[in-house]
C-alpha positions, 0 to 999 in steps of 0.5 A, a space after each residue: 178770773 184768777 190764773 192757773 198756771 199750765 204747769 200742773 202739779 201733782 195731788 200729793 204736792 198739792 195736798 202737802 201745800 194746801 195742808 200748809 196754807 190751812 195750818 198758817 190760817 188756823 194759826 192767826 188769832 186776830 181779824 187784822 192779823 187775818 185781814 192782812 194775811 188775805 190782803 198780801 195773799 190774794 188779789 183784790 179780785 180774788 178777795 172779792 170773788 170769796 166774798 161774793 161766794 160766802 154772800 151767795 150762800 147766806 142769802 141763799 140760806 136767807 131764802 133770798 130768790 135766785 133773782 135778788 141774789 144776781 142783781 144784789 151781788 152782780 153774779 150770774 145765776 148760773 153762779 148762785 146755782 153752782 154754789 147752791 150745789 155745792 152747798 147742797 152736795 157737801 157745805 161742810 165749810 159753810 155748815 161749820 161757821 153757821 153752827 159755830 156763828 148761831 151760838 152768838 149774838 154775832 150771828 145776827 149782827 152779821 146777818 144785819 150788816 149783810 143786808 146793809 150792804 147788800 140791800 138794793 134799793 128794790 128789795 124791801 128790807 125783810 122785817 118780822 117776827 120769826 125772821 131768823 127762825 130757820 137759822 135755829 131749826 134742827 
């Protein structure tokens, strides 16, 4: 669990330097110049948290059950139910890099090495036509 330190700052500090970190991201043009920023700035269990979120969320959106998703990921269900609210109350975020990502053949490639790493060996792969069909409805 990350640290929060007991010594609160106020909203307007904590917008000015969020705003600062954000414009440091938008800036970076290449996966390693990203890779390795992620890497000094957060811990690997935090890295590992933020990947564990963003898998919640496109196997939710990959109509995995609550179940898979807990013993694919070793998360609670509480943890998927509290990010499936989240994507449901807002998920601007994750709605941006879906649209952005539908657009590519990255999209699907991405999908794919999710399952690889994902897949457990009691979850039969899911194969078919029409198997990405909900990621281009409107």
């Amino acid at each position: 669990m990350p640290h929060v330190s007991k010594n609160k700052l106020d909203q307007a500090t904590i917008y000015k330097i969020s705003d600062k970190l954000f414009k440091v991201i938008s800036r970076l043009k290449h996966e390693k110049e990203v890779s390795q920023f992620f890497s000094d700035l957060l811990t690997k269990t935090e890295r590992v948290m933020l990947a564990k979120r963003l898998a919640i969320v496109i196997m939710l959106e990959s109509n995995y059950p609550f179940r898979i998703i807990s013993q694919a990921l070793k998360v609670s269900e509480s943890t998927i139910s509290a990010m499936k609210d989240r994507f449901d109350r807002g998920g601007d975020g994750y709605r941006l890099v879906i649209k952005r990502l539908e657009k590519e053949k990255f999209w699907k490639d991405f999908f794919k090495s999710i399952e690889k790493i994902l897949q457990p060996d009691f979850l039969p792969p899911i194969v078919g036509k029409g198997r990405w069909r909900h990621l281009y409805q409107k």
